[in-house]
N, C-alpha and C positions, 0 to 999 in steps of 0.2 A: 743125411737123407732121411727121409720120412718114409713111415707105412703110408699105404694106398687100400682101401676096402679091398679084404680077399689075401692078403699078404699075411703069411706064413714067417718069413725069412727075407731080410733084403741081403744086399752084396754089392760090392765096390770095387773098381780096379784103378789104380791111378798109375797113369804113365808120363814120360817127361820128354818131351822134345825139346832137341838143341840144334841151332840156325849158327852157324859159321861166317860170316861176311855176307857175300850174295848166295851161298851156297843152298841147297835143301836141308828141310825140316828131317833130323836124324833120332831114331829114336834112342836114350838115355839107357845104357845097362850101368843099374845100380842095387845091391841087395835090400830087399823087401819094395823093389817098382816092382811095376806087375804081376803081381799078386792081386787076387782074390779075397778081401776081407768079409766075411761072414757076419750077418748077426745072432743072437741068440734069439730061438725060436719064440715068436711073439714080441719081441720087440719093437719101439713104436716109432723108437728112430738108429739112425747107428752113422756114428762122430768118428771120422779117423780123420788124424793129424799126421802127415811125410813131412820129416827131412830130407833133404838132401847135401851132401857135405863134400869138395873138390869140385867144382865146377869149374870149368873152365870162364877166365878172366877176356870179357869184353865179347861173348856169343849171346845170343837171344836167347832166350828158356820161353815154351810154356809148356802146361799140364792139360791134359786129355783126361777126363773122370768119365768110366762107364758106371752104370748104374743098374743093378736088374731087382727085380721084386718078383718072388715064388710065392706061389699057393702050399697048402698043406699036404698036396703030391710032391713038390717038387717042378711043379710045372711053370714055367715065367709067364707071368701076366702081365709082365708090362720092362722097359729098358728105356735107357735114355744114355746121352752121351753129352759130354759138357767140356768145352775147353777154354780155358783162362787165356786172358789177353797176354800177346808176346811182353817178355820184362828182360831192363837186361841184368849182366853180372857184371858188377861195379869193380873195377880194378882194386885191388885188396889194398887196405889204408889202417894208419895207424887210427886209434882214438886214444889223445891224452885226456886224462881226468883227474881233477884233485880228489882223492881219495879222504884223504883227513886232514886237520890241522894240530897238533899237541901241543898247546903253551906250558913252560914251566918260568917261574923265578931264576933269574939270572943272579951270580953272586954279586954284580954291581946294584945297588937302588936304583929304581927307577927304570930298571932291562930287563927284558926277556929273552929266552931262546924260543923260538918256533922250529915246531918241526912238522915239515909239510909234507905228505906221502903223496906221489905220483905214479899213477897208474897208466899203463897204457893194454887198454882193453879190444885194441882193434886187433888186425888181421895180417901187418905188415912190422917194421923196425921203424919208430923215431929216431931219427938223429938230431944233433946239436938242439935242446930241447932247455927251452928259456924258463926260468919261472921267473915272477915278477910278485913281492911283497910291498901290502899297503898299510900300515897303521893308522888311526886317525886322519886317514887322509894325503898322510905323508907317503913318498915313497922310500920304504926300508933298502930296498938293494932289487936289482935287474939284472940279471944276469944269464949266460948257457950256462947252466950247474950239473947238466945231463949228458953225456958225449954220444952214448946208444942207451935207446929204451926197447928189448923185444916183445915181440906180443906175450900178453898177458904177465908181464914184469913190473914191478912195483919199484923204488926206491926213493929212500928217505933224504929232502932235503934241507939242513940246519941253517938259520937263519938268528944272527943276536939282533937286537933294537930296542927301542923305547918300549916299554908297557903299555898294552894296549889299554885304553879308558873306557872309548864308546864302539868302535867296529874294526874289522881289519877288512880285508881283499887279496884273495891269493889269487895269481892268475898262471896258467899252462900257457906255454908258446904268446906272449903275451903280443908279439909283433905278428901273431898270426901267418907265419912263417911255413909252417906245417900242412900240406894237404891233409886232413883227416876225415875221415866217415862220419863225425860229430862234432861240430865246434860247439855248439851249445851247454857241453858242460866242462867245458874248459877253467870255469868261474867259481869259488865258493868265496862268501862275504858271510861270515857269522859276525854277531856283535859278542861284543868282549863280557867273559862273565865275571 
């Protein structure tokens, strides 16, 4: 929010309503809603950012923001009230990511081992979780390598093959298998150094 001529101090309250099926708008108790954010006297604007964290999976949300602006008594010269369009809360989903790739020399000429970190950054458990290795074009190996991945768990998966020349392709859940909150970084294609 912004100052307004004559403003002293502004202030802000954000609150959070939750919608149940057909049910009524309920108001959210959660620690630092509703509350009262202050500015510092003379300030020209004043930024506050909520989280909010446990929500309930498949209700509406939205936010209610009051606003007021005081003079140099104290006294409100002006209020307003603002609320955000209903959103929902997305049933909680894995997100796999290829985190890294490590080439080193294989003891054979002409092989490699890859080692490809798999991340899963979402909010749920992957299961049986595919990686799929490209070199050159070729496919090195397709496989579940993964039995469970939990949130926010990483592990490493080893890979032998040809030496890469010009590019590889690692792929996560390559059969797209997986409902996740992001397929789009499922993907990393570095060229070979």
């Amino acid at each position: 929010m912004r100052s307004v001529p004559g403003t002293a101090r502004m202030a802000l309250r954000i609150r959070l309503l939750e919608k149940v099926g057909d049910g009524e708008w309920r108001r959210v108790t959660a620690d630092e809603l509703d509350v009262w954010r202050r500015s510092r006297v003379g300030a020209a604007a004043l930024v506050w950012e909520q989280k909010v964290r446990g929500l309930q999976q498949g209700a509406v949300y939205r936010a209610v923001v009051d606003y007021r602006w005081r003079d140099a008594d104290g006294e409100r010269i002006a209020s307003a009230r603002r609320r955000s369009a209903p959103c929902g809360q997305r049933d909680a989903l894995p997100n796999l990511r290829v985190a890294s790739i490590d080439v080193r020399e294989a003891h054979v000429d002409g092989t490699a081992v890859y080692r490809v970190k798999i991340v899963n950054s979402g909010e749920s458990t992957a299961r049986k979780v595919g990686v799929l290795l490209r070199v050159d074009g070729e496919v090195v190996d397709e496989a579940e390598v993964i039995d469970v991945l939990q949130p926010g768990e990483s592990r490493t998966v080893k890979f032998s093959g040809p030496e890469c020349r010009d590019h590889m392709r690692v792929v996560v859940d390559p059969k797209q298998l997986i409902d996740e909150s992001h397929e789009e970084d499922n993907t990393r294609a570095p060229t070979c150094l």
